[in-house]
N, C-alpha and C positions, 0 to 999 in steps of 0.2 A: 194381289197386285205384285207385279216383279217389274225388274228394272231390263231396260232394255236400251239398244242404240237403233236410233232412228238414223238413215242415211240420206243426205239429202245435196241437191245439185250447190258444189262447190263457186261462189261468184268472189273471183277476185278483184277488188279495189284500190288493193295497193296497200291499204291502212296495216297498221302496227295491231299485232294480236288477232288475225283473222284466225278464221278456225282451219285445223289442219287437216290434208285429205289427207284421207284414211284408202282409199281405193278408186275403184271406177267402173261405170258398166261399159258392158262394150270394149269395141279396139279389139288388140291381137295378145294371145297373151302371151308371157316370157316361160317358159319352161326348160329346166335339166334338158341337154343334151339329148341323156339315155329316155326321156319320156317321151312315148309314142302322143301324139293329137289323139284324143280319145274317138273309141272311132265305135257305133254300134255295131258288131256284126252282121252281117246277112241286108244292114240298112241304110249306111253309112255315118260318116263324120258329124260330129255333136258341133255345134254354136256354142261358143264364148260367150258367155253373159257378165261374167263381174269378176275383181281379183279383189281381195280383201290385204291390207297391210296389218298384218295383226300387234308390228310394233307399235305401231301409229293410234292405234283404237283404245281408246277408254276403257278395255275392258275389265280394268279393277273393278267398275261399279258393278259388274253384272254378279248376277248367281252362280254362271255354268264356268267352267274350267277352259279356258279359250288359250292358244299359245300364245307366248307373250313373244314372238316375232316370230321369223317368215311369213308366207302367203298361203293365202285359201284361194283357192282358182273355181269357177263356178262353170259348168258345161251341160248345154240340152238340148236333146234333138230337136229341133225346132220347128221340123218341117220344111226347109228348105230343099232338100235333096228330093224328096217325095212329095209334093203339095201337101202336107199335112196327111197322109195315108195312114202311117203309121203313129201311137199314141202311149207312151209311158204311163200308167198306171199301179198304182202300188199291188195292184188284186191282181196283176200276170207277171212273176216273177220273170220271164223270158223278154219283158222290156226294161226290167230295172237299169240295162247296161246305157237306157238312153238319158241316161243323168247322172253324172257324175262331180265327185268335189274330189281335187287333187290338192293338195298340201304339199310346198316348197321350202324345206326348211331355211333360214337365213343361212349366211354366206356360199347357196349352192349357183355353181355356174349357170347362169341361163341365159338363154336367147330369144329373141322373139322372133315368135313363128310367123310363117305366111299361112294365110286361111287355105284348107285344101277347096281341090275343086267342086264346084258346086256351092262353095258357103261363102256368106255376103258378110263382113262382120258389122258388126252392130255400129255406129257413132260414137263416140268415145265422151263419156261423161265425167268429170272426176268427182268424186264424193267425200262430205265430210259427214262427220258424226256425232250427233246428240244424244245426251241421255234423258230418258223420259219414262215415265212410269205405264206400263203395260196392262190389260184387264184382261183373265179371261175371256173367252165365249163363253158366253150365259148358260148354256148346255152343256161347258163343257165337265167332264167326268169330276175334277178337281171342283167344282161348283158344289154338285152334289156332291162331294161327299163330307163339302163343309158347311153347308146349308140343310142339304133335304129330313124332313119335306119340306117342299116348298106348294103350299097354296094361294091361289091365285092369287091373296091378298098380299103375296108376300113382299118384303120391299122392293128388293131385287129384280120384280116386274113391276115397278113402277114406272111410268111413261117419262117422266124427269128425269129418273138414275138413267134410266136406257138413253136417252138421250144425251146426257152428261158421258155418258160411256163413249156413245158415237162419234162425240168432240175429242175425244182423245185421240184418234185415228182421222181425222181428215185429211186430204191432201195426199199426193203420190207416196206410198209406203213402205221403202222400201226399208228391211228392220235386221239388225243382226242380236238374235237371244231376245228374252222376254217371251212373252205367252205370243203365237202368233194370231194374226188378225185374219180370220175366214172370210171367205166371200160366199163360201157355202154354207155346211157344217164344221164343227172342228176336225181340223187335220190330223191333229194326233189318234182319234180313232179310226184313222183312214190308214195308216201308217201302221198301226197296231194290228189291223184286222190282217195288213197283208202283209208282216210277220209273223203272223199264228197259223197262215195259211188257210184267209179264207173264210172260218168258220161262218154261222147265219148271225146274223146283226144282233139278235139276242142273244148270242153266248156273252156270259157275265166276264169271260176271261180279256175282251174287246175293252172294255173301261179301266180293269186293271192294268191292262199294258199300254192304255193310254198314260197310262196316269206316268209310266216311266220311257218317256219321251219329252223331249224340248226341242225348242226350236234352235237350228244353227240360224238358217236366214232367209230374208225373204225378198223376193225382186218382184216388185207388183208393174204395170203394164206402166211406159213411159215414153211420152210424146217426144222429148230432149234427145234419148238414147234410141226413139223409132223401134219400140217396144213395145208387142202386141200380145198378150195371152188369151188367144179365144177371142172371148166378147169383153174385155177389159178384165182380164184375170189375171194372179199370182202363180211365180213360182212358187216353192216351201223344200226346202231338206229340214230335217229334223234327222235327232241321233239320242243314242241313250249316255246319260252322264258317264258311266264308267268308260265307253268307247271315244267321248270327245275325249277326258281326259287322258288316256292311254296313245291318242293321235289315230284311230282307226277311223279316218272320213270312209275307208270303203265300204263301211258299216252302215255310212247316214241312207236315209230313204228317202223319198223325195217323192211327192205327190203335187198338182195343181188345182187350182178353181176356175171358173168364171161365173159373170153373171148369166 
């Protein structure tokens, strides 16, 4: 189990001690002067999905090395420009450029942009943040290798714990750090496989370099902010600890699900 922040639609009341946003999905975002709109070559301009306020976030409770201010800006081809034609996958290095996280350090000038042509932006959400404890995927590498074997009698596939599991992730999920929440398989062997370049799903090296990846964050499909992945799917960037730490987001990978 690791600790993780849950982000969740900001409702103001007015009362004394609400929770404080932390960031937002959607809207146009603020970026340096000198920073081009991220743009895929040969495909076009990436969608605005979320900016994250890193001073604002809880992130003392987590695990991973997260900066303690400026912004993490979140950007993905979305299919707007192309009907969906084109498709980011971590297994074609030649689409990686169509997701991106750009990092603004605190007190850098910025401005907000206008959406280039062709790009709708999103509904502007603001988000705050909880922390809440995170599970594994039941498959995933980190399981095995604190577990296996695991025969069928094992706890861990008991129809209670699984379901006890499923209660921890209900409701729109959208999660920064912690173990992320698949909708498929685990994404950290998706992310690893297309790091190593590729190799067959059997190669043992696939689970090792899972194992050194985490999640940055995750923006799952949202009615509020008119946010559609697929057939009700997630985003996922993930990165390896020493590259968050170091501030290398150009390093993060970024993979999706759907049902």
């Amino acid at each position: 189990m690791r600790p993780g922040l849950r982000l969740e639609k900001a409702t103001s009341t007015g009362a004394v001690g609400e929770p404080v946003v932390v960031g937002r999905l959607g809207g146009l975002p603020e970026l340096p002067e000198d920073e081009e709109w991220p743009v895929w070559e040969a495909q076009g301009p990436l969608s605005f999905i979320a900016s994250i306020d890193c001073a604002a976030l809880p992130s003392t409770a987590l695990d991973i090395t997260l900066p303690s201010d400026g912004t993490l800006a979140f950007f993905y081809f979305d299919g707007q420009v192309d009907d969906g034609c084109a498709m980011v996958s971590p297994y074609e290095p030649d689409t990686w450029a169509g997701a991106r996280v750009l990092y603004v350090p605190a007190g850098s000038p910025v401005t907000r942009r206008t959406a280039p042509e062709g790009i709708q932006p999103y509904p502007e959400v603001m988000l705050t943040a909880r922390v809440e404890t995170t599970a594994p995927y039941l498959w995933h590498p980190a399981v095995y290798r604190e577990f296996a074997p695991m025969p069928d009698d094992h706890p861990l596939w008991d129809d209670e714990f699984q379901e006890a599991l499923w209660d921890l992730s209900e409701g729109t999920e959208h999660r920064i750090g912690g173990h992320a929440n698949p909708v498929q398989d685990e994404v950290e062997s998706e992310v690893a496989r297309g790091s190593l370049g590729n190799p067959p799903w059997a190669d043992p090296r696939i689970n090792e370099e899972a194992l050194r990846w985490v999640l940055l964050a995750q923006f799952d499909t949202d009615d509020d902010a008119d946010m559609m992945w697929g057939d009700c799917g997630v985003l996922y960037w993930l990165i390896r600890p020493e590259d968050l730490a170091a501030r290398r987001f150009d390093r993060a990978m970024f993979t999706w699900q759907c049902g």
